[in-house]
C-alpha positions in Angstrom: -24.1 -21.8 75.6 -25.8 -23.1 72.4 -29.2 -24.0 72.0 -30.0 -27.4 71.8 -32.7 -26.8 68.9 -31.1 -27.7 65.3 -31.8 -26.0 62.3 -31.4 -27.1 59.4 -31.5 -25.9 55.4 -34.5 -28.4 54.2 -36.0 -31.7 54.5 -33.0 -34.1 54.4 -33.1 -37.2 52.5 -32.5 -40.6 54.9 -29.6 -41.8 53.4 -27.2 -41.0 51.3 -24.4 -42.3 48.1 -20.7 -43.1 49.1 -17.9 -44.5 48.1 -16.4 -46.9 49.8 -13.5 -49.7 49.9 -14.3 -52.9 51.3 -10.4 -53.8 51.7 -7.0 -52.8 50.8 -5.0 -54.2 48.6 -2.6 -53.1 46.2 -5.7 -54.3 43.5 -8.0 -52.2 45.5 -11.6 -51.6 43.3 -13.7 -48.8 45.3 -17.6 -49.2 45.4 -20.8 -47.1 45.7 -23.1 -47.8 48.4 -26.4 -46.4 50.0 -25.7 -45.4 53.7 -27.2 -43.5 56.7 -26.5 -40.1 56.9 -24.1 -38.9 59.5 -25.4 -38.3 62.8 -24.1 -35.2 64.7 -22.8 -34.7 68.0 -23.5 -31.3 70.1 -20.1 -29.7 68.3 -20.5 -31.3 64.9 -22.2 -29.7 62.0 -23.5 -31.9 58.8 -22.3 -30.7 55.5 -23.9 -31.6 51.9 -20.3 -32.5 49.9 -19.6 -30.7 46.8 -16.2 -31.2 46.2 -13.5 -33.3 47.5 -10.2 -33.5 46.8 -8.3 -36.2 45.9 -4.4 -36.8 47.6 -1.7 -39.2 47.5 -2.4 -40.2 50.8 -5.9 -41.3 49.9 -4.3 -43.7 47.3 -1.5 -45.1 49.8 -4.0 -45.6 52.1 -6.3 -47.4 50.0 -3.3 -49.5 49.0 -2.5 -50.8 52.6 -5.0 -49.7 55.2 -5.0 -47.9 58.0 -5.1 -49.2 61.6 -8.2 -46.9 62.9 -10.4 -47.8 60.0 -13.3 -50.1 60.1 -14.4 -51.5 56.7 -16.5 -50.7 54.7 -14.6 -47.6 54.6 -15.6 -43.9 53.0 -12.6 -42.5 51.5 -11.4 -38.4 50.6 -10.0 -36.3 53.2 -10.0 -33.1 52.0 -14.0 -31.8 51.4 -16.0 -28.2 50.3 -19.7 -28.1 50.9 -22.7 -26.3 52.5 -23.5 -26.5 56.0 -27.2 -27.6 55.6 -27.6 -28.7 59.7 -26.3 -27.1 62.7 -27.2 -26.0 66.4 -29.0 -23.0 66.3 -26.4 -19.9 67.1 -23.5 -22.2 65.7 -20.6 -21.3 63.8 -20.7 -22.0 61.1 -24.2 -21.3 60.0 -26.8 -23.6 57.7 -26.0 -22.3 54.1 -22.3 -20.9 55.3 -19.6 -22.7 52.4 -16.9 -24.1 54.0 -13.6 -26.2 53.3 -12.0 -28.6 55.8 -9.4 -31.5 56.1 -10.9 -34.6 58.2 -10.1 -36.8 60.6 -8.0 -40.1 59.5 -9.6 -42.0 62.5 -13.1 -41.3 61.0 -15.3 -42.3 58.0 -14.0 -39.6 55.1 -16.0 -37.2 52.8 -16.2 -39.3 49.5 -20.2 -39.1 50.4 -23.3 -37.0 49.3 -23.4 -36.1 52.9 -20.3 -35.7 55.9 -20.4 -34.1 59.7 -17.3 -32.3 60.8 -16.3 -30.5 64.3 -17.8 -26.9 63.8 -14.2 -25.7 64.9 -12.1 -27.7 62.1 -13.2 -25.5 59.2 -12.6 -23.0 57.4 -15.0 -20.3 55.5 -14.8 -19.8 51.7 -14.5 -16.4 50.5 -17.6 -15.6 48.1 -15.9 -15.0 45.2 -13.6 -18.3 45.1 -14.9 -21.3 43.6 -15.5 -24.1 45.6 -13.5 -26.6 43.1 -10.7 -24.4 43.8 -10.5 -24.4 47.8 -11.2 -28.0 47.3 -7.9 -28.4 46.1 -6.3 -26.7 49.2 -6.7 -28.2 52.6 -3.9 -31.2 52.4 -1.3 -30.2 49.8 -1.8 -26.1 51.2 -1.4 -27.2 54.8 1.3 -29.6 54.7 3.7 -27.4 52.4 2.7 -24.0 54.9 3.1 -26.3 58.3 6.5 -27.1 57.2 7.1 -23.3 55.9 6.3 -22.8 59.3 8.4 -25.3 61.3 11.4 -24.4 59.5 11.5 -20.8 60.2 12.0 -19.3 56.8 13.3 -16.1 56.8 14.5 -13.1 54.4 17.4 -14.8 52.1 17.4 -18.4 53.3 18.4 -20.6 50.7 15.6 -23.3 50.9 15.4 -27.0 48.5 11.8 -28.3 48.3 11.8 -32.2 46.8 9.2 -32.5 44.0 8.8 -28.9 42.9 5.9 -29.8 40.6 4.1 -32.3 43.2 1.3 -30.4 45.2 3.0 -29.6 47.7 5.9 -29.0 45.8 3.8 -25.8 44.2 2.2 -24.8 47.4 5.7 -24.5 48.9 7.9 -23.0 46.6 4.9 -19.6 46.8 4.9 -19.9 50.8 8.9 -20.0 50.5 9.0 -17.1 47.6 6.4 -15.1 49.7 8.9 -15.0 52.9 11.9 -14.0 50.9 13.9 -17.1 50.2 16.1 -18.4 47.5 14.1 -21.7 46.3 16.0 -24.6 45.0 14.0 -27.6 43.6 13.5 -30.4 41.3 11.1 -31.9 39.1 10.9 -33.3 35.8 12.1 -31.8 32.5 9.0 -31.1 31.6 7.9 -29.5 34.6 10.6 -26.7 34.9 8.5 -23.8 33.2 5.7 -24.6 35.3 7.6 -24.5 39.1 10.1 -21.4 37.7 6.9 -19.4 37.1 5.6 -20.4 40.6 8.8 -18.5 41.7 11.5 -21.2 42.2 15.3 -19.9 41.4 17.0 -23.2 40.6 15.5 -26.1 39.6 17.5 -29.3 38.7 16.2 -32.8 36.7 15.5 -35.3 39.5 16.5 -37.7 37.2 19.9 -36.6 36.6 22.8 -39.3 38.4 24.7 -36.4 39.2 22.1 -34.3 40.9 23.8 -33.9 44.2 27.3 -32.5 42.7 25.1 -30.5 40.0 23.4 -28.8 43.3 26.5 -28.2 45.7 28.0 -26.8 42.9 25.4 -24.5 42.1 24.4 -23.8 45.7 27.8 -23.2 47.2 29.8 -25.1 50.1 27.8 -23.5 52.7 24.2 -25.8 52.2 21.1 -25.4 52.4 19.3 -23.2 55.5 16.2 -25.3 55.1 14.7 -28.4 53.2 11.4 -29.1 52.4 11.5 -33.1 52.3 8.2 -34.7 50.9 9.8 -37.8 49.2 11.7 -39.6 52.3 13.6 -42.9 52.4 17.3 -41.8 50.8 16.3 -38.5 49.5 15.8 -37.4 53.2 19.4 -38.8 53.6 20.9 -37.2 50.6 18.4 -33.6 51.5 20.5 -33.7 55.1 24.3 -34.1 53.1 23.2 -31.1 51.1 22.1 -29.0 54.3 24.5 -27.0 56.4 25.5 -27.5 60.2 22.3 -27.3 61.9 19.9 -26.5 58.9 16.5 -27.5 59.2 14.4 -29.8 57.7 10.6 -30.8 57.5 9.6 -34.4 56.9 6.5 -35.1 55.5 7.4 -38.7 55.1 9.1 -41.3 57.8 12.3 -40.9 58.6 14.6 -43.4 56.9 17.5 -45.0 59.6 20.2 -42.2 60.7 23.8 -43.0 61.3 25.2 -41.6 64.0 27.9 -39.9 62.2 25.6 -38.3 60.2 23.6 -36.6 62.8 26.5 -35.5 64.7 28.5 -34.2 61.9 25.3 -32.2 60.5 23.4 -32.3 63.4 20.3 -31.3 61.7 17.1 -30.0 63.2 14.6 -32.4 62.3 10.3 -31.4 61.9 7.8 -34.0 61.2 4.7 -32.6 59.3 1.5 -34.7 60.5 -1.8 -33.3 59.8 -3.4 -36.7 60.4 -2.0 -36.4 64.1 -4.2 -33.5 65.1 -7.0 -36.0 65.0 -4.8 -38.8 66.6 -3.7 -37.4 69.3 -6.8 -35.7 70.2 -5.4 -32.3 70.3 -8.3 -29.5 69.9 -5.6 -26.9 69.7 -4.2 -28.6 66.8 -7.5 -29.0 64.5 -8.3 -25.5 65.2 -4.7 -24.0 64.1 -5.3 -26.3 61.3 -8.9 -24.4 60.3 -6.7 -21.0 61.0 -4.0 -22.1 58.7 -6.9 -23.2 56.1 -8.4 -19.7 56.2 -4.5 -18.2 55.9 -4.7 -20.4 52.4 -7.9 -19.2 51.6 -7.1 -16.0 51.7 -3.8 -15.6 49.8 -5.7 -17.8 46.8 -8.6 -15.6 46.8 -6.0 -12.4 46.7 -4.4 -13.7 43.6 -1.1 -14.3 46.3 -1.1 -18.0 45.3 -2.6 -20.1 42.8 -3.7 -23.6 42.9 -2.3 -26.7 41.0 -4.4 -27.2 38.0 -7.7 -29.5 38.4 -8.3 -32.8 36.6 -12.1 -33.1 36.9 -13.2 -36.5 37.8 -16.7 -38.1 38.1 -18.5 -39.0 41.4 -18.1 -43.0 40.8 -16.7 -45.9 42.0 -15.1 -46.6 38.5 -13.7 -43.2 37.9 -12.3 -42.5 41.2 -10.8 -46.0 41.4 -8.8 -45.2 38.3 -8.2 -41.5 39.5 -6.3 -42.9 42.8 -4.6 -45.4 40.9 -2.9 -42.7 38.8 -1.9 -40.8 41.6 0.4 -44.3 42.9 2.0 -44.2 38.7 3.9 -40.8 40.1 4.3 -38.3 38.0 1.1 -36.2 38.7 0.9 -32.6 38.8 -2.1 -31.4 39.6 -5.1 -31.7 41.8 -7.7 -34.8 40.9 -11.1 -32.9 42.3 -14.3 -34.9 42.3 -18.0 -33.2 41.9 -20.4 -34.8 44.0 -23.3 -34.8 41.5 
């Protein structure tokens, strides 16, 4: 059992910067405000932020709202820091480094300070830089959860939407790693960057003819698996280019499915949710999610995987405001990381 005494790294300041959005709208303008720091729970460490990176999701969300969130709301979901308060014989310890992906219900990291289940995190090896594990937790974990869900094996052939996307990268080295033959898209300009990440066939996702240009090239059998990140009609079009009971990982909401379609492919059909480990309450999940983190960890600091590239940006309302709006343009390749100063 732990103690109940708390130690922590130094004198802690009362409050603390975040940055916050009052509302969502598709105009949204983030702010900076002075808060309380977080107050921990027996199980919940408190972490001084040094890096959070920036997703998609954070933007989307920012956009329209989500329906657990009370306003004003801290965003980020995906944080690197120093545990600088914990229960004395907890794991982690003060002054451990650690990475983690937080709960969508609760406040996010975009803060000086942020407190996190002890069990959701993962430690960073010494030698990796915290900027770069910052860039892992959602892109790595969504493109290895739905590695995992579709059962990759030695010479699968395997299409990942968005090649040069976050995910996209993350996937196409999980995929090369387990032996498959990786099929994906991206822009023109983008085709040297996801061939050296290790995909075998990558196709202009602009092109009108893209389906015929990839059944052609693929073969009349289909795909094995697909990695679908984009959703709406591409997950419609991803199913036509599968075989008879291929499998599929959605990271997006599935778009209407005609009954002729399902029975004449009969696909088998994942959803990748890492917000739902925190929804639906399930400790099992958040802790295969900190396993999974350290998996990424790992591989990166073994030279097994690299990162998307980083796009510095400063700890302000201003700066990340403009950084989220970019990610809604499309089009980004990288990882947005912000340095909590």
């Amino acid at each position: 059992m732990l103690s109940n005494e708390t130690v922590q790294l130094c004198d802690l300041p009362e409050t603390m910067k975040a940055i916050v959005l009052e509302s969502p709208s598709e105009t949204f303008s983030l702010h900076q405000v002075e808060l309380p720091l977080p107050q921990c729970d027996a199980n919940e460490i408190l972490v001084k932020v040094e890096f959070v990176g920036l997703n998609p999701l954070d933007a989307q969300f920012a956009k329209t709202g989500f329906c657990k969130w009370q306003y004003p709301h801290i965003l980020g979901l995906d944080a690197v820091g120093t545990v600088v308060q914990a229960n004395k014989g907890q794991f982690p310890s003060v002054g451990d480094r650690i990475m983690w992906h937080s709960s969508l219900a609760q406040q996010g990291v975009l803060s000086e300070y942020a407190k996190v289940p002890n069990f959701a995190v993962a430690l960073i090896p010494e030698n990796l830089e915290s900027k770069t594990a910052a860039a892992i937790p959602c892109s790595g974990l969504s493109a290895l959860i739905a590695v995992e869900k579709i059962q990759i094996n030695e010479g699968d052939t395997v299409f990942i939407d968005a090649g040069a996307g976050a995910v996209g990268q993350f996937a196409i080295q999980l995929a090369k790693q387990r032996g498959a033959d990786v099929f994906t898209m991206a822009s023109k300009h983008n085709h040297k960057l996801v061939k050296k990440l290790g995909a075998d066939a990558v196709f202009n996702y602009t092109d009108k003819k893209l389906s015929q240009k990839i059944a052609t090239a693929l073969g009349p059998q289909g795909f094995d698996a697909v990695i679908d990140t984009i959703g709406g009609d591409s997950t419609l079009r991803n199913i036509e280019l599968m075989r008879f009971c291929g499998r599929i990982a959605c990271l997006k909401s599935l778009p209407i499915l005609t009954p002729e379609l399902m029975f004449r492919k009969a696909p088998n059909i994942s959803i990748v949710s890492l917000g739902g480990a925190w929804l639906a309450n399930s400790l099992c999940a958040q802790q295969r999610m900190s396993f999974m983190n350290n998996q990424l960890l790992e591989n990166i600091d073994n030279g097994d995987i690299v990162v998307p590239e980083i796009s510095p940006v400063n700890f302000n309302a201003e700066a990340i405001t403009q950084a989220l709006h970019h990610q809604l343009d499309g089009g980004f390749t990288g990882k947005q990381i912000v340095e909590i100063a």
